[in-house]
N, C-alpha and C positions, 0 to 999 in steps of 0.2 A: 504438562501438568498445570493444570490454574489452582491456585491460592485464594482463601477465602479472605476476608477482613481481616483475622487475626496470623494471617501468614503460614495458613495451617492449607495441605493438599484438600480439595472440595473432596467429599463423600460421591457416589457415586448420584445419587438423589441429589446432589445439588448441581453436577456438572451439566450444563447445558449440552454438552456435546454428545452425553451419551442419547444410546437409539437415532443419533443423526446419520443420516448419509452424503458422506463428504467426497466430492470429485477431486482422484488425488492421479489418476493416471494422462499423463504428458502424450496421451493417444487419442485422445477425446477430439472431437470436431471442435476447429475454432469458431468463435461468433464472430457478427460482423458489426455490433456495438461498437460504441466509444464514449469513454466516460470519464468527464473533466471534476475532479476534487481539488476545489480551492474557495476560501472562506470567501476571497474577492471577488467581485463582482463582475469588475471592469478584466480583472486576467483570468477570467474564466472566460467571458465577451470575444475576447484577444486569444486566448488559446484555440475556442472553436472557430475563427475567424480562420487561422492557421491550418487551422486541423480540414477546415473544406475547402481550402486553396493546394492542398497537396497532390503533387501532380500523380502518387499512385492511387492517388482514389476519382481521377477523372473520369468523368461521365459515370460516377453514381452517386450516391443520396444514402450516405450511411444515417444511422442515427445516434446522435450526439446528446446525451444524458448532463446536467449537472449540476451537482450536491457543490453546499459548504463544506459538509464535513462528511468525514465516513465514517462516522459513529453508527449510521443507521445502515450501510452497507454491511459489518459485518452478520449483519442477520437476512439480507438477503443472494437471493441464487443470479449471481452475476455468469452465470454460462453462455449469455449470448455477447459479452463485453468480450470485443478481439483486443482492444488497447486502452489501458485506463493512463488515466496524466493525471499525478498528484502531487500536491502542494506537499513540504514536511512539515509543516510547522501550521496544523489543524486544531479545531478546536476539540475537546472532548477525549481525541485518539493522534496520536502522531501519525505522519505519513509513514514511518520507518513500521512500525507497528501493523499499520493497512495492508502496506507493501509484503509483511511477513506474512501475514494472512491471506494474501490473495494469490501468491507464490509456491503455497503450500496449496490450496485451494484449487487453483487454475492454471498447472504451471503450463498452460498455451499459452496462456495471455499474455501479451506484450506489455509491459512494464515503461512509462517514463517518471521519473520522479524531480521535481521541481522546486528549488528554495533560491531563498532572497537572505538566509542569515539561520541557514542552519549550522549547527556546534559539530566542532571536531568530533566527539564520538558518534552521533547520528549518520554522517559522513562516512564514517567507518563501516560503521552497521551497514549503511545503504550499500555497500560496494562490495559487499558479504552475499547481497541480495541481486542486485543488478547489475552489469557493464560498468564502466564509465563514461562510454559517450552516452547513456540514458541518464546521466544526470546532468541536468543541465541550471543554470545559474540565471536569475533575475537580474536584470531585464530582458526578458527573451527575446534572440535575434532569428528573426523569421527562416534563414537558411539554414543557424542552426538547429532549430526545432525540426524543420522539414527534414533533414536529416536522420533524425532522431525518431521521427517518427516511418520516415518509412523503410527502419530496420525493424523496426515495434512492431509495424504490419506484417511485413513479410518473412520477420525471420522467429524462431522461439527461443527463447533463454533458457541459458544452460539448467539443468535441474540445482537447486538446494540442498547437500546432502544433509547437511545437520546446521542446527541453531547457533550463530554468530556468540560470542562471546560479546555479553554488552561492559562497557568500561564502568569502571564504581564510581570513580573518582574524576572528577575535573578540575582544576584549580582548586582541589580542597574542598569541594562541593562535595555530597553523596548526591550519585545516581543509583539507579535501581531500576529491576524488571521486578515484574508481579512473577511472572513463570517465564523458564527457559525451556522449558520442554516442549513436549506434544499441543502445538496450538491447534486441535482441528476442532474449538467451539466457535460456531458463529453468533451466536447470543452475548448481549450486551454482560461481560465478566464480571465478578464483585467487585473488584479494584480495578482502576484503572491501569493499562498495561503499557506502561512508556515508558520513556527516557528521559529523567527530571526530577526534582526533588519528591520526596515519598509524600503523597498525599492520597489517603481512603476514599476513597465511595458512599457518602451518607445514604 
């Protein structure tokens, strides 16, 4: 379910997701993409560096995609991405957020997710969503990545049966999700869908 600005369930006419057709079955052919999400420059530079130095991708020439953010992802058809590596802490959309959406979207895809100073509850979420050794920690150590990445290759993540409980509270802080339901819209949502203090969508 997504929520409009005033925290009310979208009408049918407003939800982008309806009339969509969404790839939800974990039987679909993988792709052989790769696609680096991080606002940084130089660790996106650094990640695909890794990424074509790994020894189960010798002797080919994948192709290596990479966004600052995945805001503009959720609207489009990643079905040829066999591995995405994302930053959590994006601009626009969190990676925890990305992560739910392309899990439910693609569950072939190999999943890494990557932070430098993501919070206790993000953390949480993320490991609702992925492994643990697919989380991996800044500064990244090239053996550990290669690692990481070629279970991401070769192997598929457990399916997602239902939506993580996201925590309210942190040190007294309120967090908050826009919707914990059915995320299968890929359209930019009315509010933004994270984990953070409650801020609207002008």
């Amino acid at each position: 379910m997504l929520l409009n600005s005033m925290g009310q369930p979208l009408t049918s006419a407003e939800d982008p997701s309806q009339g969509k057709d969404y790839r939800t079955s974990a039987s679909a052919p993988r792709g052989s993409d790769i696609m680096i999400i991080d606002d940084e420059f130089l660790m996106r530079s650094l990640i695909e560096k890794y990424v074509r130095s790994a020894q189960i991708l010798k002797g080919t020439e994948p192709k290596v995609h990479q966004r600052e953010s995945g805001w503009d992802l959720l609207q489009q058809d990643l079905s040829n991405v066999r591995v995405a590596v994302v930053d959590i802490l994006l601009p626009q959309v969190t990676g925890v957020d990305l992560i739910r959406d392309l899990r439910r979207r693609y569950p072939e895809m190999g999943i890494i997710a990557v932070t430098g100073m993501a919070t206790e509850p993000m953390k949480r979420a993320l490991l609702d969503l992925i492994p643990e050794p697919m989380l991996l920690h800044k500064p990244l150590r090239k053996e550990v990545f290669s690692q990481a990445f070629d279970k991401a290759w070769s192997e598929i993540l457990p399916p997602v049966a239902t939506d993580p409980p996201i925590p309210e509270e942190e040190d007294g802080e309120e967090y908050w999700s826009a919707a914990s339901g059915d995320l299968r819209a890929t359209e930019v949502p009315v509010v933004h869908r994270r984990i953070g203090r409650k801020k609207a969508v002008n």
